[in-house]
N, C-alpha and C positions, 0 to 999 in steps of 0.2 A: 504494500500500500504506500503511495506517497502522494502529494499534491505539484502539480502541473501548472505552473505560469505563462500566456502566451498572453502578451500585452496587459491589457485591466482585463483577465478574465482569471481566475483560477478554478482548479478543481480537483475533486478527489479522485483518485483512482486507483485499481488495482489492477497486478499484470502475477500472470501466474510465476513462479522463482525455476520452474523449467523452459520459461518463457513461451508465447504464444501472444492472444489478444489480450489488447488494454482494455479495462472496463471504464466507464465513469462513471461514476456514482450520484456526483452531488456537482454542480457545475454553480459560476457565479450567474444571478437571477434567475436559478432554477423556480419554479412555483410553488416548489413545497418550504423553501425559505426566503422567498420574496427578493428581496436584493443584497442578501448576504452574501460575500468577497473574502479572498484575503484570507483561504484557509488556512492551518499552520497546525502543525502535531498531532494529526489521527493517528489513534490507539487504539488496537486491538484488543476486545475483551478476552479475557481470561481464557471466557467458554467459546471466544469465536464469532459470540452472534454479534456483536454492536461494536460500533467503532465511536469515540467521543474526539471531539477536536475543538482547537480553537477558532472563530471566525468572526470577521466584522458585517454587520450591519449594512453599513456604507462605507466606501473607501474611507481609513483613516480616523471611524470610531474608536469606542473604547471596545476590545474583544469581548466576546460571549463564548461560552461551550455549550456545546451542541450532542445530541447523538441520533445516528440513523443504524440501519442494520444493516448489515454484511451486502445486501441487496442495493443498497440506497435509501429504500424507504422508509418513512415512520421518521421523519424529521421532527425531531423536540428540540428547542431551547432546553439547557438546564439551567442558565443563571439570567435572564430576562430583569431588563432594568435593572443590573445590579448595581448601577454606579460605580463601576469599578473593570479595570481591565483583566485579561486572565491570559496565560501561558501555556505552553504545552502539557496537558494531562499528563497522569501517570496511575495506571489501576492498580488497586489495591488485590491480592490474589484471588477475592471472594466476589468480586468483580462487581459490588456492590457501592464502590468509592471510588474517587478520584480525588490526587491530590495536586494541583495547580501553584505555580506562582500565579502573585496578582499583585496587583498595586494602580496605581493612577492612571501608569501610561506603559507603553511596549518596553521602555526604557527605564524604567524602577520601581519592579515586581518588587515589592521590601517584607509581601505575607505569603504565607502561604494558605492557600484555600481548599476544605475537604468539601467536595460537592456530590451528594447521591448520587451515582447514574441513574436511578431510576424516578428521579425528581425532587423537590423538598429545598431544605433551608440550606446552604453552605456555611460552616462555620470557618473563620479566619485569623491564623496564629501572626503576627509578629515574631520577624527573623530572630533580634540581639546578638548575643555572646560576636561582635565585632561583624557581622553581617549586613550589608547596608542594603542589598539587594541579591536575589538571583541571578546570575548574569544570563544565562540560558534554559536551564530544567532542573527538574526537582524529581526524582524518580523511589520508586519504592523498593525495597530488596522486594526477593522471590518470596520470602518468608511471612512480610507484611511485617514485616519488626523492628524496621528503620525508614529513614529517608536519606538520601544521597541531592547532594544541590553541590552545583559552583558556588560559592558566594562572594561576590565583591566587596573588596575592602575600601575603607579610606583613601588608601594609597592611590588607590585606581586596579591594582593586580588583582588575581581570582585565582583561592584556593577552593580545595576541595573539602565538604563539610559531610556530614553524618549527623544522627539525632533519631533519638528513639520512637515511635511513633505509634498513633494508632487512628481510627478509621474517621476521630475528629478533631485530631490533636497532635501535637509534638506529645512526649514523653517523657521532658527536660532540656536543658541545653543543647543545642548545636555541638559539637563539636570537629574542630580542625585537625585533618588528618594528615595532611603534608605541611612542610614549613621550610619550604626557603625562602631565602634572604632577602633575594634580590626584587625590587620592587618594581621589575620588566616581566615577570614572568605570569603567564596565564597559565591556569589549569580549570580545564571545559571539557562540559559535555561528562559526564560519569554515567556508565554504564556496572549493572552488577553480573559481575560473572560466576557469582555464588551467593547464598544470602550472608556470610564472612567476607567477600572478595571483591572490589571494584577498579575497574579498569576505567582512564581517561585519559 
């Protein structure tokens, strides 16, 4: 699955990993979402069937997430009117959450947000422990037992963070798991390659 830019138009699609035909799913001013653009980070459920992502409204809103089903169809809002922007999902194993950066604008995601997938209220944590913002994603171990984010510092640099978690909540402080010096160096994008092990 990944999202396709040609000109102001984006969309979601999927192409089989033995390759063959693209599918598209969800395209911008499709009619099941009206003039929503600008997809960014569909997520595959757990079980397969539902994909959540981020998208605007109108070019250049504040983001919403969305989910539709494997097929395309069944277009939900899940955060409608939130006043507030939101980032690349990340399900939770039970495939009954999602956890998002979010904050004002595409540029300083500073909470993180748990959103049903299946509808309802999202609650939203505040980074701290020297975290000023997400710089890219926020992903959940295999396990559901933690969370993994970049988080950007004062300096401007992005380490990589950890923090215990659960389906509406941190579970305590952040904590930084690499520490170098130098105040050029980025560390992005965290992927877990076990629910002990993260690769970025």
């Amino acid at each position: 699955m990944f999202v396709q830019r040609s000109g102001s138009t984006s969309s979601i699609q999927t192409v089989p990993t033995t390759g063959g035909p693209v599918a598209t799913l969800l395209s911008t001013n499709d009619a099941a979402c009206g003039s929503c653009t600008n997809f960014r980070g569909p997520t595959f459920s757990p079980d397969g069937r539902f994909i959540v992502f981020a998208f605007e409204r109108t070019s250049g809103a504040l983001s919403s997430l969305a989910r539709i089903a494997v097929d395309g169809s069944g277009f939900v809002e899940l955060t409608p009117n939130a006043g507030i922007g939101f980032g690349a999902p990340s399900f939770f194993p039970s495939g009954n959450t999602v956890v998002a950066p979010a904050g004002s604008s595409a540029s300083f995601y500073n909470q993180l947000a748990f959103v049903p997938a299946g509808g309802g209220s999202a609650s939203f944590v505040t980074l701290g422990n020297e975290v000023l913002a997400v710089a890219n994603r926020a992903v959940v171990s295999p396990d559901g037992r933690q969370v993994a984010l970049d988080g950007r510092l004062s300096n401007g640099s992005t380490r990589i963070f950890v923090g215990g978690v659960t389906a509406t909540g941190l579970g305590g402080a952040l904590r930084r798991l690499t520490d170098y010096t130098a105040s050029t160096v980025q560390e992005s994008f965290p992927s877990w390659t076990s629910s002990t092990e993260l690769g970025f």
